[in-house]
N, C-alpha and C positions, 0 to 999 in steps of 0.2 A: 927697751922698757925702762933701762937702769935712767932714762934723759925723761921719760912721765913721772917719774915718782920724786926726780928733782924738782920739777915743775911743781906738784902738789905739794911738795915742802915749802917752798917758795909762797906760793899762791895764801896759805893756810896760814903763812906770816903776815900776809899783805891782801889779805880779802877786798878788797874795793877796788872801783871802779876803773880807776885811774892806773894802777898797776898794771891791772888786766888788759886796757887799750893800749899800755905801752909795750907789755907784751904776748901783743896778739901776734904776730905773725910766729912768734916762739909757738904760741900754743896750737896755732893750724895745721904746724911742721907735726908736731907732737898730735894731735888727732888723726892727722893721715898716716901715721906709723901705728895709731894705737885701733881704728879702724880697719888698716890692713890684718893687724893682727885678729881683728873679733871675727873676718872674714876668713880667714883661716881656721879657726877654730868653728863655724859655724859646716864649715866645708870637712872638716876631719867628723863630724856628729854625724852629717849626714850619712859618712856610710856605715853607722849602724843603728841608727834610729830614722826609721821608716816616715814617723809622723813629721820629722825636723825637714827630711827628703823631700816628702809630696808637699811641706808649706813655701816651699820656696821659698825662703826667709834671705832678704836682705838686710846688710847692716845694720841701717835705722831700723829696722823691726827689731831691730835687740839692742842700741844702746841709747843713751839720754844724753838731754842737752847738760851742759855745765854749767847752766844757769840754775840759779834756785828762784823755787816758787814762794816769794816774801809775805806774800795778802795776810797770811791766818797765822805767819811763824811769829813767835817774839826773838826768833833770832832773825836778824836784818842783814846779815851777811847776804852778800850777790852771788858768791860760786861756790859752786860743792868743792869739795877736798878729794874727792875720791872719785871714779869711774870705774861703772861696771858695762858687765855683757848677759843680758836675760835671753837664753835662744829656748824658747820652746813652741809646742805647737800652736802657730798662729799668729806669733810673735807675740812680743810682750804688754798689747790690750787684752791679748784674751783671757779666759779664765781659769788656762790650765797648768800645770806643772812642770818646769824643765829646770834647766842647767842653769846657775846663778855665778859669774868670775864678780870678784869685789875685790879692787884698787884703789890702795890705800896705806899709806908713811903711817906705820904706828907712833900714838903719841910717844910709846917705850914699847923694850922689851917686854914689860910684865902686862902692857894696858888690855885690858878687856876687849871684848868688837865692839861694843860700842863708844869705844875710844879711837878708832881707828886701827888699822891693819888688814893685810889679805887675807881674803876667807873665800869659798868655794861651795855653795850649795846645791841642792837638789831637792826638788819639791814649790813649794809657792806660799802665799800665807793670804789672810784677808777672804775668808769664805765668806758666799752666801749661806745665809743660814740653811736653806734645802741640798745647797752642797755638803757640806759641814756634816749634815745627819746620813747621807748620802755617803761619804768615807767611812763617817762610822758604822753604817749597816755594814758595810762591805768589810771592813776589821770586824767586825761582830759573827760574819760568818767564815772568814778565809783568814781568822785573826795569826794562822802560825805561818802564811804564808808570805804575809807581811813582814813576819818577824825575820821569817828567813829572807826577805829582799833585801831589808835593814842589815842584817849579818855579810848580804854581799857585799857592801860598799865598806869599800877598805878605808880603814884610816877614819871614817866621818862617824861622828854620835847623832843622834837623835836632839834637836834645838827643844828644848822647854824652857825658852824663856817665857811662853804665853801658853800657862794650862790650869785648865780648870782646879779644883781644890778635889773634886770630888766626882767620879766616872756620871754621866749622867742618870737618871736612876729606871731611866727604861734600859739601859745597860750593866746597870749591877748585878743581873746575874752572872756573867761574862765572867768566862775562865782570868783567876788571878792575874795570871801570865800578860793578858792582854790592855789591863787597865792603863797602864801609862800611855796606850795608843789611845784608849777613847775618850782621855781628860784633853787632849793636845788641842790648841785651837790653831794653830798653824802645823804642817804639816810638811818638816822638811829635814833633810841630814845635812849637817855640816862640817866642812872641816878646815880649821884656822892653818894658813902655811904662810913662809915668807917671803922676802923680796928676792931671795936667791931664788925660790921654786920657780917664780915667774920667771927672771930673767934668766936663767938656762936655755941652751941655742934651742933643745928640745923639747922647752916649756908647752906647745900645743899639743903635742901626741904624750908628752905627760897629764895635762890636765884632761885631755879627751881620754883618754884612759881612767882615770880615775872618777869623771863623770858615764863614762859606760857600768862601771859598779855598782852605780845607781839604777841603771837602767828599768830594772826589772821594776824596782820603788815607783819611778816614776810611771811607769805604763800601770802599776793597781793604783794610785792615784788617780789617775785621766781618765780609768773606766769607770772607774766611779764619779768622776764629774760629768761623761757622757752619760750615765744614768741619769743624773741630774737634770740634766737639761733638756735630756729624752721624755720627762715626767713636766715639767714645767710649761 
């Protein structure tokens, strides 16, 4: 892993085209190692999330091209800087909740995520609005059970980078305790680690470990997007 993050150092200084065709055969080298690894870790989920099991999830069902989509960006840049691995149920078109790896050379020590750096989630973001109200029913009635899935997942905080100002107001009677969950418009735990986390010989049964703490988070998510979509 420590030879992909040289690669996106590299790449992130030299965005265009021309670099990248000179060194592609570097970076094929570098997807086949970084592929075997998503398939590993795809393979350690399995055996203890059931829904990850019965989807049969191949590689490409969990990770993206390197290519950026330019039409509607006013950044013109051609490659991403970073690779992730999305394994959830159905793979990563569907519309449900799983396991999030993000690969990425922080700008610095101190920079933000959305400065670049590794980070690891659980959860999904971008609801339909009938999903959306749909989670929130389901916190409205099961709100401490939620809170206790949250409490298992070691190490990660709750993302509010995108939450309402104000709990919805068919929600504001809603025990104190539970309002930070029904402002959230994405709904996910996250937690920032670094370039040593990943490249440790052990780094898949650490990260699958750590994404099984979520476990439980993620299964009262899903069911309440099968509500969803059950009603729909």
């Amino acid at each position: 892993m420590k030879n992909l993050f040289n690669f996106l150092n590299r790449l992130s200084e030299n965005n265009n085209r021309e670099w990248f065709y000179s060194h592609k055969e570097e970076y094929l080298s570098i997807r086949s190692g970084f592929e075997e690894f998503a398939q590993k870790l795809i393979d350690k989920i399995c055996q203890w999330d059931e829904d990850i099991a019965n989807s049969n999830l191949k590689v490409k069902d969990c990770t993206y091209r390197i290519n950026r989509d330019t039409r509607f960006s006013k950044n013109k840049e051609p490659y991403k800087t970073h690779m992730g691995i999305f394994i959830c149920k159905g793979g990563k078109k569907s519309p449900y909740a799983g396991y999030y790896l993000h690969l990425e050379p922080p700008v610095n020590s101190d920079a933000p995520l959305s400065m670049g750096g590794c980070f690891i989630i659980a959860g999904t973001y971008h609801f339909e609005p009938k999903v959306l109200r749909s989670i929130r029913d389901e916190i409205h009635v099961n709100g401490d059970s939620f809170i206790e899935s949250i409490n298992q997942a070691k190490g990660f905080k709750i993302d509010e980078s995108n939450m309402l100002k104000k709990v919805p107001s068919e929600f504001a009677g809603a025990p104190l305790k539970w309002h930070n969950l029904l402002k959230m418009k994405n709904y996910g735990l996250i937690k920032a680690v670094d370039m040593e986390y990943i490249c440790k010989e052990d780094a898949i049964d650490i990260i699958a470990d750590d994404f099984k703490s979520c476990s439980n988070f993620i299964k009262k998510l899903n069911m309440a997007i099968d509500y969803a979509y059950e009603e729909m």
